[in-house]
N, C-alpha and C positions, 0 to 999 in steps of 0.2 A: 762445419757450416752452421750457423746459426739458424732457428727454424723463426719463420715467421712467428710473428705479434698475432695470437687470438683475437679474431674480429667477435666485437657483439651482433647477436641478430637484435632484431625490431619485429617484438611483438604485437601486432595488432589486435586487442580483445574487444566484445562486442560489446556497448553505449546499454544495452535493455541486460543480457543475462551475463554478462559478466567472462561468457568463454572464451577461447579464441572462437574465431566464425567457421571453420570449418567443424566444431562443436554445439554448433548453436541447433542443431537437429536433435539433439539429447537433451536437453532444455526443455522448459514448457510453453518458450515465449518465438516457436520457429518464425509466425509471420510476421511478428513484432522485429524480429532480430532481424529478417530479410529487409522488409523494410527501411532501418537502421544502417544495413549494411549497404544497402542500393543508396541510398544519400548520403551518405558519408565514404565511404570506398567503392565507386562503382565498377573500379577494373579488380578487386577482387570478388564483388558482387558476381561479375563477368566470370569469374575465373572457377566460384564457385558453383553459383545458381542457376547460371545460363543453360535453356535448352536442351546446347550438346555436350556440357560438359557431365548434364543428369545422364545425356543419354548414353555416354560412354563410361561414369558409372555404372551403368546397369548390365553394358553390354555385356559382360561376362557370365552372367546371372543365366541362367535357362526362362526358358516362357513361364513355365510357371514360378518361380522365384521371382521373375519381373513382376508376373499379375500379384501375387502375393505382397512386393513390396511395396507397389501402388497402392492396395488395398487396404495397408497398414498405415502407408502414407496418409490416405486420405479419413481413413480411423484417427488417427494421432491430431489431423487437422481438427476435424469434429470437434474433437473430447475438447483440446485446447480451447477451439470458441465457444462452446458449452461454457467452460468452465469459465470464461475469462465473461461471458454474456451473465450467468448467474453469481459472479462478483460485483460486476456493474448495479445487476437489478438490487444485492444485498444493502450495497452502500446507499443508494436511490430510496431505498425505504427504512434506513435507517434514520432514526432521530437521536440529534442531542439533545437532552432537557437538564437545563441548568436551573436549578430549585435554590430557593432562599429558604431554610427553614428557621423558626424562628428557638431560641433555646429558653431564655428566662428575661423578662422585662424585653430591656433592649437589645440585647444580646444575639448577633444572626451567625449562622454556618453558610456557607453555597456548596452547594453537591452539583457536579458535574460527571452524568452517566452518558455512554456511548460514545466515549472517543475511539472504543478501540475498534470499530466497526469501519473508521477511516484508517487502521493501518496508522494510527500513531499510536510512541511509548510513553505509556500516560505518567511514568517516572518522570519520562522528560519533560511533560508539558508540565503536570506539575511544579519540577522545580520554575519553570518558566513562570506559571501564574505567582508562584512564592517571590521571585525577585521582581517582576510588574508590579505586583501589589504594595509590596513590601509588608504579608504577612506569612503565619504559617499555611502549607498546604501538602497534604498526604494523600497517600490512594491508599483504599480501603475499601477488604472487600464487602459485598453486598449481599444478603442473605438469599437472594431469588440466586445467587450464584452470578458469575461476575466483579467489576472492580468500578469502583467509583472512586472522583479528586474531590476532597471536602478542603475548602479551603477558609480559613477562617475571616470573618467579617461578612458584609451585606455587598460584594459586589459584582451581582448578576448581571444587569447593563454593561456593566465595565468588563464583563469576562465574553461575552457574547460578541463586544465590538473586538476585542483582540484575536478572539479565537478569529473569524473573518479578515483581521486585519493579518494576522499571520500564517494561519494554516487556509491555507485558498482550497484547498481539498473538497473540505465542508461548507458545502451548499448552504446560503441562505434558511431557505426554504424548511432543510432538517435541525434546523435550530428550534427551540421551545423552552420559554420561558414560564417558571411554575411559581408559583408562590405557596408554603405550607404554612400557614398558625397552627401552633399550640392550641390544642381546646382548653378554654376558659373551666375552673370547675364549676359548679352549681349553685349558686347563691342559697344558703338556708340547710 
């Protein structure tokens, strides 16, 4: 007898952390992932989230393993919105200041500090600003500690509108434009 053809399954992983969804509880992102999963699969939403399906997980649990699980549960929720409330406030008071400094005569650099506060890879944006421009730009680090994109020429306006026109991340608002001269030396 010939044995049947192996069927594939069909894994569904979750849109926010990446696991399958009955994993998304080990994660960091549980209400984001429920969320996700109630609008995009609701009959596995169902299947997992729902109710009675928590309540007959637990059932086998004693009263105190249930209260304990709760407890941890509603711990885990905490920490999570803490944490994801005190990433919000970090990025909301973060600024980028994009600076023209001036080197000799005509001669300008632009420094570009705080991108990575937005959770971008400033490798990347770099090479990005180097082929927009069409000149060189590097990141480099910065002695207060940190990395900064120096990109070569004078185009501060022109970096400010791209950064906006493509990273939608960064707010208006935490943009700032700097200008530095060279101090002139002392006549006499």
């Amino acid at each position: 007898m010939a044995e049947p053809a192996p069927v594939g399954r069909k894994v569904i992983y979750c849109g926010v952390c990446t696991l399958p969804p009955e994993y998304c509880e080990y994660g960091g992102t549980v209400k984001k992932c429920q969320d996700w999963l109630e609008k995009n699969h609701p009959d596995l939403y169902a299947k997992i989230w729902s109710p009675e399906a928590l309540e007959a997980a637990t059932a086998s649990l004693s009263v105190e393993a249930q209260e304990r699980a709760a407890k941890d549960a509603a711990k885990k929720a905490a920490k999570a919105e803490a944490a994801e409330q005190k990433e919000a406030d970090k990025r909301a008071k973060s600024i980028v200041s994009i600076k023209r400094i001036e080197r000799n005569k005509r001669k300008y650099v632009t420094a570009v500090h705080g991108l990575e506060a937005f959770g971008l890879d400033l490798k990347k944006v770099a090479k990005d600003f180097g082929k927009k421009f069409a000149t060189g730009a590097s990141v480099t680090k910065v002695p207060s500690g940190g990395e900064e994109i120096v990109v070569q020429g004078d185009v501060s306006a022109e970096i400010e509108e791209f950064l906006l026109e493509k990273y939608k991340e960064i707010p208006e608002d935490n943009i700032e434009l700097v200008e530095d001269k060279k101090k002139k030396a002392a006549a006499g």
